[in-house]
C-alpha positions as CSV (number, residue, x, y, z in Angstrom):
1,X,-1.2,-3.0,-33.9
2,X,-1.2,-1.8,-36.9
3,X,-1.9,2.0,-37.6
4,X,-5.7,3.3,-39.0
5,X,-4.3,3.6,-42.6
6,X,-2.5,0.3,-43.0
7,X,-6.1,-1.0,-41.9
8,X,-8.0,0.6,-44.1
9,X,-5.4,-1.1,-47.0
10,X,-5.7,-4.7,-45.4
11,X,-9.4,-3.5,-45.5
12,X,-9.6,-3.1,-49.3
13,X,-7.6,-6.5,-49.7
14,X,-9.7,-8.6,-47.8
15,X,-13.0,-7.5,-49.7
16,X,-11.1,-8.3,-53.2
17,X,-10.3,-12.0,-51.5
18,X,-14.0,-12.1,-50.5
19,X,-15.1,-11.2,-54.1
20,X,-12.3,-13.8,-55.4
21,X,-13.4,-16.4,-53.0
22,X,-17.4,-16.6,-53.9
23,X,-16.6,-16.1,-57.4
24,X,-14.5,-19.0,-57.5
25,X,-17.1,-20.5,-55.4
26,X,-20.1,-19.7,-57.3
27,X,-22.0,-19.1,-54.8
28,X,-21.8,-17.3,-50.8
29,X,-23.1,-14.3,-49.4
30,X,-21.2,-10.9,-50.4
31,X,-23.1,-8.3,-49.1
32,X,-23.1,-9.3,-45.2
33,X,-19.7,-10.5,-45.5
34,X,-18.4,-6.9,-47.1
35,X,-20.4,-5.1,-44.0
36,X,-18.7,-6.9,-41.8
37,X,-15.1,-6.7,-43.5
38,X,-14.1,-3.5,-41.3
39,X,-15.2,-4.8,-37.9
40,X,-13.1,-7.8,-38.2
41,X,-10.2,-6.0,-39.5
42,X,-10.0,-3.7,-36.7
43,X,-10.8,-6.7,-34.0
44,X,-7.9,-8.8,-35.7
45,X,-5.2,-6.0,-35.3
46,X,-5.8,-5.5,-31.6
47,X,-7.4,-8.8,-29.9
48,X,-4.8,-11.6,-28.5
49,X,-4.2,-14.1,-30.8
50,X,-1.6,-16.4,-32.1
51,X,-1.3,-18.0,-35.8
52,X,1.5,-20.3,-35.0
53,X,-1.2,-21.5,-32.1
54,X,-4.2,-21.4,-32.5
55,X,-5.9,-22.9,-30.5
56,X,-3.6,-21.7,-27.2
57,X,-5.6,-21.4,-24.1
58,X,-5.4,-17.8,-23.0
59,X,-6.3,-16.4,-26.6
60,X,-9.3,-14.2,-26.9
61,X,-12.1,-15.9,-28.9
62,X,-14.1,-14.6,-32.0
63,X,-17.5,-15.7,-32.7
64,X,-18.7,-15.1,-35.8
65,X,-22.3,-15.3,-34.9
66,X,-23.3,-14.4,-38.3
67,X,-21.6,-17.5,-39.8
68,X,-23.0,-16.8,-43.5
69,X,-20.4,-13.8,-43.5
70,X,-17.9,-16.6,-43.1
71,X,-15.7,-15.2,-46.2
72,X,-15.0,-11.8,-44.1
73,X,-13.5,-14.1,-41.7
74,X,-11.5,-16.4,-44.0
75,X,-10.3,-13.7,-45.9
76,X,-8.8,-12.0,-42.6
77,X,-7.1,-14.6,-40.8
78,X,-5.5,-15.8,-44.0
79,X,-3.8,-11.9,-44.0
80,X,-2.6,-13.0,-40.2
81,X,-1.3,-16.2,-41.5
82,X,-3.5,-18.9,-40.2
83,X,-4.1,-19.9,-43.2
84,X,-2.5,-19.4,-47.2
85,X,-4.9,-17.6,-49.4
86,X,-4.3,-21.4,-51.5
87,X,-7.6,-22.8,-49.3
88,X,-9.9,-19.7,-50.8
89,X,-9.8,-22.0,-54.1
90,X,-12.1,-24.4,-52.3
91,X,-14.6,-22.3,-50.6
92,X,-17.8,-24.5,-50.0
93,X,-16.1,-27.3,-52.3
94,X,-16.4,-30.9,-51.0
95,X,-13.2,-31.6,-49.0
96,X,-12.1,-28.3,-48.6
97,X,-11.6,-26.7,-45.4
98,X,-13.4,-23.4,-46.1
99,X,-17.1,-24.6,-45.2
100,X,-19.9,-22.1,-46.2
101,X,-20.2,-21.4,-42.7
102,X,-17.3,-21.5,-39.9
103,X,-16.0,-24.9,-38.8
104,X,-13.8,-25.0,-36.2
105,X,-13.1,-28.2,-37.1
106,X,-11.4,-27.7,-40.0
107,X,-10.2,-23.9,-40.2
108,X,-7.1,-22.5,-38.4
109,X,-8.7,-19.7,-36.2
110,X,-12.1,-20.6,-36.3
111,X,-13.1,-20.5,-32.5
112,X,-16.7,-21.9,-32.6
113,X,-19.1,-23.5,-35.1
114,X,-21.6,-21.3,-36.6
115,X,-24.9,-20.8,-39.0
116,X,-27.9,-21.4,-37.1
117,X,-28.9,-17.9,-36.4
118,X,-29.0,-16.8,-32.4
119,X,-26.7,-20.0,-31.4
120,X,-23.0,-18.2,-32.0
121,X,-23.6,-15.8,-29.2
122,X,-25.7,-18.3,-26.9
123,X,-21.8,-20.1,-26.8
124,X,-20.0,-17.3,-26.7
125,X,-21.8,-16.9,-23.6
126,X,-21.0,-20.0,-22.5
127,X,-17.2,-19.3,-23.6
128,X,-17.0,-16.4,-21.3
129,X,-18.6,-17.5,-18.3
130,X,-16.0,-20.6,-18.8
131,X,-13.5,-18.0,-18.4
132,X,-14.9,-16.1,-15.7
133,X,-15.3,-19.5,-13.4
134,X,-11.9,-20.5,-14.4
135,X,-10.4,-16.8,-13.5
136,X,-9.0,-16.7,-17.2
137,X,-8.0,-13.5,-18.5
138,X,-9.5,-13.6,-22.4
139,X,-11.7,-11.9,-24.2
140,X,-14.9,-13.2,-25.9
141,X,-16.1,-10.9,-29.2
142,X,-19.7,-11.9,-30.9
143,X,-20.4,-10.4,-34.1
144,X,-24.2,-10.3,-34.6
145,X,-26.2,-9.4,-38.0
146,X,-29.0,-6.8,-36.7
147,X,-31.6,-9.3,-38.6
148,X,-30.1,-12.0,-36.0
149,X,-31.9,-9.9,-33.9
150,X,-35.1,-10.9,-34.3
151,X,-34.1,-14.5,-33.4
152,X,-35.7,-15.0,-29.3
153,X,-32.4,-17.1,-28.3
154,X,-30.4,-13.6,-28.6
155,X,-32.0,-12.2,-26.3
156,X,-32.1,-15.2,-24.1
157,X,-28.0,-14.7,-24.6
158,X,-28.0,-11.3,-23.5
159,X,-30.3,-12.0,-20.2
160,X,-27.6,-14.6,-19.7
161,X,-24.7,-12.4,-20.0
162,X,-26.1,-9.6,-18.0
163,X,-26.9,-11.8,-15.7
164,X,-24.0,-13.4,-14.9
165,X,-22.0,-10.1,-15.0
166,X,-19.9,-11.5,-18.1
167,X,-17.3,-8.0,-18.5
168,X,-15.3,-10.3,-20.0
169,X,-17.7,-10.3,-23.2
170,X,-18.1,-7.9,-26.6
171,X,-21.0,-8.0,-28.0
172,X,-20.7,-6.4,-31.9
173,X,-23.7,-6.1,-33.9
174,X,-23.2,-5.4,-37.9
175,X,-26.2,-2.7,-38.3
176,X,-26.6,-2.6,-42.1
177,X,-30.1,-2.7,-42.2
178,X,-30.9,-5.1,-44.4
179,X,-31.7,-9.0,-44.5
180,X,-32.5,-11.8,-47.3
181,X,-36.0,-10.4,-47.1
182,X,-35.5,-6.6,-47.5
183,X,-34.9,-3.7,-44.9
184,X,-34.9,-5.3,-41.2
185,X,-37.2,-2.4,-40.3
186,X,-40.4,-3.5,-42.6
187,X,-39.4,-7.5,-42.1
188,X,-39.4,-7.5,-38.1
189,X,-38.3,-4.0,-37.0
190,X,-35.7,-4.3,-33.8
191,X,-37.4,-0.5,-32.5
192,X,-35.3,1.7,-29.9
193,X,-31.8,-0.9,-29.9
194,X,-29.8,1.4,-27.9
195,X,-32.2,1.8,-25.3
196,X,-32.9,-2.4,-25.3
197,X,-29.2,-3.2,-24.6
198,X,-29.4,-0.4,-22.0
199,X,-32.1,-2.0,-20.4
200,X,-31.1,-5.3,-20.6
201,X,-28.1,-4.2,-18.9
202,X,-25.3,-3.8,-21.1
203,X,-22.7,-1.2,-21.8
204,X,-23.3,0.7,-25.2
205,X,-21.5,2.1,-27.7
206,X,-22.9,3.5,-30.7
207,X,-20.1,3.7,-33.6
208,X,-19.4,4.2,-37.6
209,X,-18.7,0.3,-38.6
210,X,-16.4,1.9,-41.0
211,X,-14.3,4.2,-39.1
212,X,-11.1,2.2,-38.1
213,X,-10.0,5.1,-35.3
214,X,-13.6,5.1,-33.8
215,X,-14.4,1.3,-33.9
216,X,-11.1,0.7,-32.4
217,X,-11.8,2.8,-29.5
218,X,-15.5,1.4,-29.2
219,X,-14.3,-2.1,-29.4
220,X,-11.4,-1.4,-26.4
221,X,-14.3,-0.3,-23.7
222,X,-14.6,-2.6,-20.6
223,X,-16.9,-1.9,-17.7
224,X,-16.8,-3.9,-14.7
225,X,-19.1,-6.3,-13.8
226,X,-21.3,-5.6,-16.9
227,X,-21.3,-6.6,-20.6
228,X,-20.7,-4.8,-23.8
229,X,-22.6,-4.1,-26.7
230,X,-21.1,-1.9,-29.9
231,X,-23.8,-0.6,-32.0
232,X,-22.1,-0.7,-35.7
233,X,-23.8,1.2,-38.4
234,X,-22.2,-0.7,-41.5
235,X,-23.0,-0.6,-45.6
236,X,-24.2,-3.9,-46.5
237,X,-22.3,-4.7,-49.9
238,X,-19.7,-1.8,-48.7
239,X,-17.1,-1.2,-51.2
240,X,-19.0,-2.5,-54.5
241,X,-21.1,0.4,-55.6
242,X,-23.8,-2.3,-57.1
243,X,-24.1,-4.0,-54.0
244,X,-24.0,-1.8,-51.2
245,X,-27.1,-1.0,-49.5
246,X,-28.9,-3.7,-52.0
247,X,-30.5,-6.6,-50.5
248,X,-30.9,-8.9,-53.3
249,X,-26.9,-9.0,-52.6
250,X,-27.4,-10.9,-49.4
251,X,-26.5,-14.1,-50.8
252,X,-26.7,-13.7,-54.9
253,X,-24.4,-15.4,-57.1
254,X,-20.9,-13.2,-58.4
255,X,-21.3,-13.4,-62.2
256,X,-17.9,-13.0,-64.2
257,X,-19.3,-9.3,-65.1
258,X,-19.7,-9.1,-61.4
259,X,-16.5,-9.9,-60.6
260,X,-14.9,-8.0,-63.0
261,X,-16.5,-4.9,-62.6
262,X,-16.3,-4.9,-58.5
263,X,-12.5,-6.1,-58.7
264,X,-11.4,-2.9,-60.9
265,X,-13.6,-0.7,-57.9
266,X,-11.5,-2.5,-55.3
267,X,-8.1,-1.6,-56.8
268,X,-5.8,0.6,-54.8
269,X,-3.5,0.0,-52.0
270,X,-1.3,-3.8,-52.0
């Protein structure tokens, strides 16, 4: 694994691909997709995967629930070389393989078709009680958007999962407040989240979404016989000063201004 620093540079790499990749694009969804950019980092570097397979059978699985954020995700497995950077070219082009939300049909690494809100961590369920029934020894991680939250089959997931004691699951929600509409709060406010996990039955943890030492630790908790939920508070737009914490940057369009202006905030590092 690598250490809390070299993260943090990977970190800063993969939000310049992201801002590459949906300018080239012309259009996408930076500000989720930057919120999420630390979270995936920090699952990539420790969770049991191969690039030269796949698809092998004892590899943990990722599900990006949040499929809209689906350049986070491209933009990290092409650093662990599932993929050359060459594909970001084509994001959301017709024949390309970088779909504007994850196809595991045609992207290297992508464990589990996703967009529909609510329906990535209804499978992941399915993924991990697979396991469990099969005594196999992965991992299941489902990255959630808090506005996801508000969708009924989430919760339907999590009865599920409580239910059928799947300790073999991490559940990751990406708490950065806002959705297309505004602050999640004033559009369909999620109340006491802690304490609905809790009684639902899950394992919390409550963690900075942009700490690489203490997400690391949160994502590495296991209890047996119960599932785990880590509580991420993230900055949506995180790393661009003119998008972070700004709504309107859920899915808006990177301008040539745009990108020139965030790509000389993102320099540093590699």
């Amino acid at each position: 694994m690598k250490s809390y620093e070299a993260m943090e540079e990977e970190a800063l790499a993969v939000r310049r691909d992201i801002i590459e990749m949906l300018y080239l694009a012309g259009s996408g969804h930076p500000g989720g997709s930057l919120s999420v950019t630390d979270i995936l980092v920090c699952l990539y570097n420790r969770i049991r995967v191969d690039e030269k397979q796949p698809v092998m059978e004892d590899r943990d699985r990722v599900v990006l629930s949040k499929g809209h954020a689906a350049p986070a995700l491209y933009a990290v497995l092409a650093e662990h070389g599932f993929f050359s950077k060459d594909a970001f070219k084509r994001l959301r082009r017709l024949g390309g393989m970088l779909q504007g939300h994850p196809d595991m049909n045609k992207t290297p690494g992508v464990d589990v078709c996703t967009g529909s809100l609510g329906l990535g961590v209804s499978t992941a369920c399915g993924i991990a009680l697979a396991g469990k029934v099969r005594k196999k020894d992965y991992h299941v991680y489902a990255i959630l958007g808090d506005g996801e939250l508000q969708e009924g089959i989430v919760w339907e997931a999590m009865t599920a999962a409580v239910h059928h004691k799947l300790d073999n699951m991490t559940v990751i929600v990406d708490l950065n407040g806002l959705q297309i509409d505004g602050p999640v709060d004033k559009v369909m406010g999620l109340g006491n989240l802690k304490g609905k996990f809790l009684d639902y039955g899950f394992k919390v943890v409550e963690v900075d979404g942009h700490d690489f030492e203490a997400l690391d630790a949160a994502i590495a908790v296991r209890e047996d016989g119960r599932p785990v939920c880590v509580l991420a508070k993230t900055v949506k737009g995180k790393g661009v000063s003119f998008m972070e914490n700004q709504a309107g940057w859920h899915g808006q369009k990177v301008s040539e201004e745009d990108y020139k202006t965030a790509m000389e905030e993102l320099k540093g590092g590699r």
